[in-house]
N, C-alpha and C positions, 0 to 999 in steps of 0.2 A: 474478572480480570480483563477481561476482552470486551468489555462494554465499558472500562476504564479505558482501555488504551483507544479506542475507536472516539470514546469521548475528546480525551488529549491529543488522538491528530485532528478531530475537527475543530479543535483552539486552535492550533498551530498550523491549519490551512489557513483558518478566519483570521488570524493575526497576522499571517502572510497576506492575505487581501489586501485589509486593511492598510499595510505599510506601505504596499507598493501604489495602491491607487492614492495614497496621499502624498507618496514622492509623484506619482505621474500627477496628479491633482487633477482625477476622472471622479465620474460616480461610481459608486461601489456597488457589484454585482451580490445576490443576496448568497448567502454561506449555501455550501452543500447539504441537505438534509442528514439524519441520522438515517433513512436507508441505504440514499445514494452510498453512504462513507460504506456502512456496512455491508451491500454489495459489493463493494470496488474492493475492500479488504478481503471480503471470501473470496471471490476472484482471486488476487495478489494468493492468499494464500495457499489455494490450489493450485496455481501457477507454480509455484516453488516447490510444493508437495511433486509434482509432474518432474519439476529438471531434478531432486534431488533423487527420486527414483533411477531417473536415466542416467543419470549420473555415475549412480551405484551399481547397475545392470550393465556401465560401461566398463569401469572400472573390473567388476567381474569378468567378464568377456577378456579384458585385455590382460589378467593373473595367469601365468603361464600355469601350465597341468606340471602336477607332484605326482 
């Protein structure tokens, strides 16, 4: 599933290329690899994993005591 979705943001980066450098009517830089996305996604995802943590551990903190 996750090599699915990594596959359809890298269409939908590439498709966004695509449009924009034919509305600017540049030459087209070449797509992001299948590392690079999947890098940047592990990233991203551990990024979220981080603030939902903190998030939680804030929310705890701020539960007044019973």
């Amino acid at each position: 599933m996750a090599v699915f979705n990594i596959r359809l943001a890298a269409l939908l980066i590439s498709l966004s290329v695509v449009l924009s450098a034919a509305s600017a009517n540049t030459e087209l830089p070449s797509p992001p690899s299948l590392d690079e996305l999947s890098s940047y996604f592990s990233g991203l995802k551990e990024h979220f994993r981080f603030l939902q943590e903190s998030s939680f551990a804030r929310r705890q903190s701020m539960r007044p005591r019973t």
